[in-house]
N, C-alpha and C positions, 0 to 999 in steps of 0.2 A: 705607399708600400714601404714599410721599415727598411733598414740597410741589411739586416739579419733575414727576412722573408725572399730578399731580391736575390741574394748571398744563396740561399740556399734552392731557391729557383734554375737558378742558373749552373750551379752544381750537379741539381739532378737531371738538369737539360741535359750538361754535358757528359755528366758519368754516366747517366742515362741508370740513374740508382734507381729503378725496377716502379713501375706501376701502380696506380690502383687497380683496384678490379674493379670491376662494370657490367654489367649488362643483364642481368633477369630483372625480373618486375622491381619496380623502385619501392623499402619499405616507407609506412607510415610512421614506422617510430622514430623519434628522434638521437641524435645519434649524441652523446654525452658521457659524464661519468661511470653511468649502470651501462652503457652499452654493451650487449654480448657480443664475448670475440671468439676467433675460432678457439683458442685454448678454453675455452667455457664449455667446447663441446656444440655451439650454433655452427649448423651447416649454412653457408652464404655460397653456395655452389648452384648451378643452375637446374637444380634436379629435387623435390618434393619427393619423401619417400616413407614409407610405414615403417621401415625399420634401417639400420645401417646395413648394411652389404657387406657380404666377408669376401675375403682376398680374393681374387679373380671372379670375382661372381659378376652379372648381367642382368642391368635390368629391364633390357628390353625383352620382351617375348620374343622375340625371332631374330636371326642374325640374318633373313631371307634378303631384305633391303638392304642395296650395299651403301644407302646413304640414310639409312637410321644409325641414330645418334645413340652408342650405348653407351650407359656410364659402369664405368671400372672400378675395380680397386687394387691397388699391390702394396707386399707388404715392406716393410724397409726399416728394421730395427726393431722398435717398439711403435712407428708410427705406421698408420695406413695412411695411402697416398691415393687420391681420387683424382681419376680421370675420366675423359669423354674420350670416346672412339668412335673413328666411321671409317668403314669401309675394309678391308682387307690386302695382306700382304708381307712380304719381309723388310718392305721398308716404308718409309710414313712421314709426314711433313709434322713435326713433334712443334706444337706450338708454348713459349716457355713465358710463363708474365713475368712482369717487374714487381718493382718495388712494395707492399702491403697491396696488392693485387691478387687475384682468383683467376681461374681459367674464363671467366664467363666471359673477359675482354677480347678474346676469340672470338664472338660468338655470329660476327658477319663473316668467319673463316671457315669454322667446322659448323655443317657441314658443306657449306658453298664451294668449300675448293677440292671435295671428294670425288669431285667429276675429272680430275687429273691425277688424283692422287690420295692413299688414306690417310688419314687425320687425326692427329690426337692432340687434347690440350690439355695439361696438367695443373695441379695447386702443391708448388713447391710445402715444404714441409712448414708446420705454422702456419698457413696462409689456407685463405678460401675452406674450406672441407678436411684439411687435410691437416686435421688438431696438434701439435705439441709440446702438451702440456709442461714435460718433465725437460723439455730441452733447456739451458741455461742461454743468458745473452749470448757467451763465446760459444755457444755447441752453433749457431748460424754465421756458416763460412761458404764459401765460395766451392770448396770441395765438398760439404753436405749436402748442396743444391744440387751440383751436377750427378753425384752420384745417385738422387734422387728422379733426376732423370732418368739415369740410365737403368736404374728399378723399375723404370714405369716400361722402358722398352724392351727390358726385359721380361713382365711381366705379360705385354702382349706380342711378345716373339715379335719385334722389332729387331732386326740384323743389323739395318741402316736407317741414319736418319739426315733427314734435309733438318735441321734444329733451327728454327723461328724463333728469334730473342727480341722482345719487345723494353725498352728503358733499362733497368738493371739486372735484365735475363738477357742483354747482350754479353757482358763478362760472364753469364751463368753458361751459357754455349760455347763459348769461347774455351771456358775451362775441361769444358767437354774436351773440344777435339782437343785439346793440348794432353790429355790424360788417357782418351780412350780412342785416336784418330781415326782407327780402324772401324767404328761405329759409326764415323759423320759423312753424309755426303757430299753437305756442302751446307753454307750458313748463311742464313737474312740475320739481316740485324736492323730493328725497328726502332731510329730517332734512338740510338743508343752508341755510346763512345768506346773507340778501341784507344781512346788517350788519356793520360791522367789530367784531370782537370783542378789537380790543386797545386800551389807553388812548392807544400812539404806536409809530410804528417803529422807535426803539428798542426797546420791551418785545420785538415781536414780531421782531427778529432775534435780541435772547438766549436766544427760544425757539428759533428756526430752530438755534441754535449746539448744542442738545443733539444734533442729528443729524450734525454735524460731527465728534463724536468716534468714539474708537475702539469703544467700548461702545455703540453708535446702535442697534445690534442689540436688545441690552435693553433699553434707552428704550422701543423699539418696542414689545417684546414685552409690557411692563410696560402700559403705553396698551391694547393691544388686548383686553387681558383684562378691564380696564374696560367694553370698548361690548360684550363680547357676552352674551348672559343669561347666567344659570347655567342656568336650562332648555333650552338651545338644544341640540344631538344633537351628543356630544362626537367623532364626525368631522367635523362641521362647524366646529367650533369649530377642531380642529386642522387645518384645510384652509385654514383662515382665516387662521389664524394662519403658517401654511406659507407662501403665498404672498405675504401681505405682505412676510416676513422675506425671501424673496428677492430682493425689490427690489432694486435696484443704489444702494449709499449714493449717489451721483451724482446718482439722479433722484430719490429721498427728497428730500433739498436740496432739489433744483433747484423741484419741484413746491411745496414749501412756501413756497422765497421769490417764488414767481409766485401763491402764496395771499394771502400775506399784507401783499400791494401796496394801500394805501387805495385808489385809484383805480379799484379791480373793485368796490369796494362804493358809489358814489355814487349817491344818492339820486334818477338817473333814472326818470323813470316804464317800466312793463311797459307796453304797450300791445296784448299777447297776449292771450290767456286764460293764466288760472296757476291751477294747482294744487299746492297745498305741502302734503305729507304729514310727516308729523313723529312721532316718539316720545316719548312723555309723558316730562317731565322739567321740573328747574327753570328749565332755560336758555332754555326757550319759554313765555314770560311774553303776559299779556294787553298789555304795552307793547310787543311786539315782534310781537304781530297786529295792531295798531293801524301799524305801520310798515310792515307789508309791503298791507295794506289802503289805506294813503297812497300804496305805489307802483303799485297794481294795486288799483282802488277791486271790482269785479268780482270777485277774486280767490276761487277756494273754498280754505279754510284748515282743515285735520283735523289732529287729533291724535290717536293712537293708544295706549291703554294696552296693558300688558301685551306690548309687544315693547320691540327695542332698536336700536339703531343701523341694524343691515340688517333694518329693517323689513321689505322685501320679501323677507328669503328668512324669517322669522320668523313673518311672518301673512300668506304669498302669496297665499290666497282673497281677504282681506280689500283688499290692496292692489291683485288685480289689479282688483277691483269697484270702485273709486274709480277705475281709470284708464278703465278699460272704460265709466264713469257719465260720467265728464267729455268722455270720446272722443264719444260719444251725443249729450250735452247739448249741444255747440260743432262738431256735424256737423265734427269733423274730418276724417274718414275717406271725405269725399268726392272 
């Protein structure tokens, strides 16, 4: 593995700079220069449908089952934002991906964890279903994500949210509650950093520049193979891998230079409940439980062996009992 692939491996371990997405049927096409990305208008969301869905519309027939899976829409500018919902109420366990990611990487969560609580997983703006065309590299910041949250919870009368951040939707949550507190009720954070992981802003825009070129494609591709096990079920692996490469080089960029902003990472206190679930590894040191313990004294903090990066589609019994345990213990779900 190159010094630049290991380099940037290990950045997005530790910034936890947002996800692929994952999980519906793995395509047969190959993923390349023609590939369609969501600014093309290709839906890679886990839902097949005759036509687009307009703002708050449903497409399931009945909302009778409180653990049918309905897909959403809300509107947020010029973009519509699609999500999955299950279950009902004024508050919701809001699931957020990472990096060039879809909501599908949920998809051992919603609707498995609707039995404690309801469920919603979104596709930040550019990403998965939820197209943006006309956005530029700098319109994807840290504050367009979160507030894209907050449209989706808004849109389905969401008061409160437990916000699940998985890789680079831990600063995306993060930014929540630092902006809208009032709205959060407490926060996981999935194998994702509340420290900056680079020595200065220069280091971390000569990394942001490897996505800048013409070959970003394989930068990427070369990175992903890194976080996922070798045991992992090689559809999945290629579904993962699928999807992330579809990303539109635009929001690659964009999303990574809204990552790797020191200012998402300062050292203000959580004042939630937090749950940080994590994938054994080197990068999660006993100094770096000690810090997140400095921000959130309360804080429950796991580590997990034997999975990897998408810990939750990896060991989902395992992860959804930590969330299901913490949901209980912090009466969220009231």
């Amino acid at each position: 593995m190159s010094r630049t692939v290991a380099t940037l491996t290990f950045v997005v371990l530790m910034l936890s700079l947002a996800m692929p997405p994952g999980c519906a049927a793995p395509s047969d096409d190959p993923i390349g220069a023609d590939t369609p990305s969501a600014n093309d208008g290709t839906a890679s969301g886990t839902h097949d449908e005759d036509s687009t869905p307009r703002a708050g519309s449903d497409t399931t027939a009945s909302d009778a089952a409180p653990r049918a899976v309905r897909h959403r829409t809300a509107p947020f500018g010029d973009i519509l934002l699609h999500y999955d919902d299950v279950g009902t109420g004024p508050r919701a366990l809001v699931f957020v991906h990472g990096w060039a990611c879809d909501r599908s990487v949920w998809r051992e969560q919603v609707p498995a964890l609707a039995d404690v609580m309801r469920c919603i997983a979104l596709d930040l703006p550019g990403h998965g279903e939820s197209a943006a065309p006309d956005l530029a590299e700098s319109d994807y910041t840290m504050d367009l994500f979160a507030d894209a949250v907050l449209a989706v919870m808004d849109a389905a009368g969401v008061e409160q949210a437990v916000l699940v951040g998985h890789s680079n939707g831990a600063p995306v949550v993060r930014q929540v509650l630092r902006r809208h507190p009032e709205r959060v009720a407490a926060l996981v954070l999935v194998d994702g950093t509340l420290r900056y992981a680079f020595d200065d802003r220069a280091s971390a825009e000569q990394w942001v520049d490897e996505y800048r070129q013409p070959a970003y494609r394989e930068v990427a591709r070369q990175m992903i193979q890194t976080m996922l096990r070798p045991e992992m079920p090689s559809e999945l692996k290629a579904d993962i891998t699928q999807r992330m490469l579809r990303t539109p080089q635009t929001v690659m960029v964009g999303a990574f230079e809204a990552a790797v902003d020191p200012a998402l990472y300062a050292p203000d206190p959580i004042d939630v409940p937090l749950l940080c679930v994590l994938a054994k590894s080197p990068f999660w040191t006993e100094d770096y439980e000690r810090y997140v313990l400095s921000l959130a004294p309360g804080a429950d903090y796991v580590v997990l062996a034997d999975v990897g990066h998408f810990l939750m589609l990896d060991a989902p019994e395992r992860f959804d009992a930590l969330v299901r345990d913490f949901v209980w213990a912090w009466d969220l779900a009231r």
